[in-house]
C-alpha positions, 0 to 999 in steps of 0.5 A, a space after each residue: 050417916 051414909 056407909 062408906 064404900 071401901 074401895 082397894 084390896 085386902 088379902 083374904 088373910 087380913 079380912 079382920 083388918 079390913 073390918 076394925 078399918 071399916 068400922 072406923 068410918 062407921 062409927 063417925 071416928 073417920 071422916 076419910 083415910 088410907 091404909 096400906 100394908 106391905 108383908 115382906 115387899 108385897 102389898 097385903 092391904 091397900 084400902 081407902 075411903 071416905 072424904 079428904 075434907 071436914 065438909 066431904 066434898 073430896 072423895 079420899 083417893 088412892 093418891 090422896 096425900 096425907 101429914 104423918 106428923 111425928 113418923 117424919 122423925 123416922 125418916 129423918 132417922 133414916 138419913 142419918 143412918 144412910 150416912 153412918 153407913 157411908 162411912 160420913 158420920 160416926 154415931 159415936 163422935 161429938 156432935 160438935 165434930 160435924 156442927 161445931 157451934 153446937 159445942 155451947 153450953 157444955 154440949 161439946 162431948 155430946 155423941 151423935 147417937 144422943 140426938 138420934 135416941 132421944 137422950 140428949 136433953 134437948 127437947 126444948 128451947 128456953 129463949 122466948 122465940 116469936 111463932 114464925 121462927 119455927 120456918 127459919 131453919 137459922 133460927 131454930 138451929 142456932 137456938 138449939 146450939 145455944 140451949 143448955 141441956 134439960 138434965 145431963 144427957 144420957 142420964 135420961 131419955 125425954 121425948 125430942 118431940 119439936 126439936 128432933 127434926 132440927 137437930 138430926 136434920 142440921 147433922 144430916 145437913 152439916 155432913 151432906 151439904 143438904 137440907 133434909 127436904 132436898 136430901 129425902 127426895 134425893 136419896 129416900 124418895 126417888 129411888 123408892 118411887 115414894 111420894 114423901 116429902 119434907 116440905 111439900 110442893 106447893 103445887 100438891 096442895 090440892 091433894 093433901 087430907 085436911 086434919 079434922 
């Protein structure tokens, strides 16, 4: 396997870390990545490398897009909480008070802070659903509003895995009158300058990582 050329920086400080990121590609466990590390507002690390493609006919670029999966929880998280901080939401109001249909099957006294941290007892939806409904955002709501808890919520928490953008996306939808993906680009991306996105534009396609 031909060694792969880092391109990028890495403080002096951080020497280690360029290593352990190095040996990745060495190792045949990456294919193609990016890391970017920022202390206190200032960039530590920013390295990339390898190929964005199983095939490695794409060198990994600076702006190489890549799927962050689950870290979108986090973001969405962020929303809410912007909201909280604009006085828009209350975390320890029902749920119900901002999406009223969600009050079904003993959800009405279930607090906004129960979706956000996990305890809610909604990770899953029992009612059979066909494989593209996950793209209607109607239906996925709707059959989260309809779904019985798990267990009793706050008793315990239960990783919202697949649910967790729906239910804390229809909040921030509900209060703010927009969808997430509108929402993050408006008030999380633009005035950060960061290239995120929740639904992404068709015409970025080119530039995002393959999963491999």
């Amino acid at each position: 396997m031909a060694r792969v050329e880092l391109q990028g920086r890495c403080d002096a400080r951080f020497k280690r870390v360029r290593e352990l990121f190095e040996a990745g590609f060495e190792s045949g466990a990456e294919v193609g990545a990016g890391l970017c590390v920022y202390i206190d507002g200032r960039e530590v690390i920013d390295l990339w490398g390898g190929f964005a493609d199983k095939d490695r006919t794409r060198p990994w670029q600076r702006d190489t897009l890549a799927n962050v999966y689950s870290t979108t929880k986090g973001i969405t998280a962020i929303c809410a909480h912007q909201l909280v901080e604009r006085g828009e939401l209350d975390l320890d109001a029902p749920v119900a008070r901002y999406w009223p249909e969600f009050a079904q099957k003993g959800k009405a006294e279930i607090p906004v802070r129960m979706l956000l941290n996990h305890q809610a007892g909604l990770p899953a939806v029992a009612k059979p659903l066909a494989p593209d409904d996950i793209f209607d955002w109607g239906t996925m709501t709707r059959a989260l509003a309809e779904q019985e808890p798990w267990w009793k919520p706050g008793t315990g928490h239960g990783y919202h895995a697949l649910t967790y953008g729906w239910l804390v996306g229809e909040l921030v939808r509900r209060v703010s009158g927009m969808g997430i993906g509108r929402y993050v680009r408006e008030h999380i991306a633009a005035p950060l300058g960061a290239e995120f996105w929740i639904g992404l534009p068709e015409e970025l396609d080119a530039r995002v990582a393959e999963l491999h």
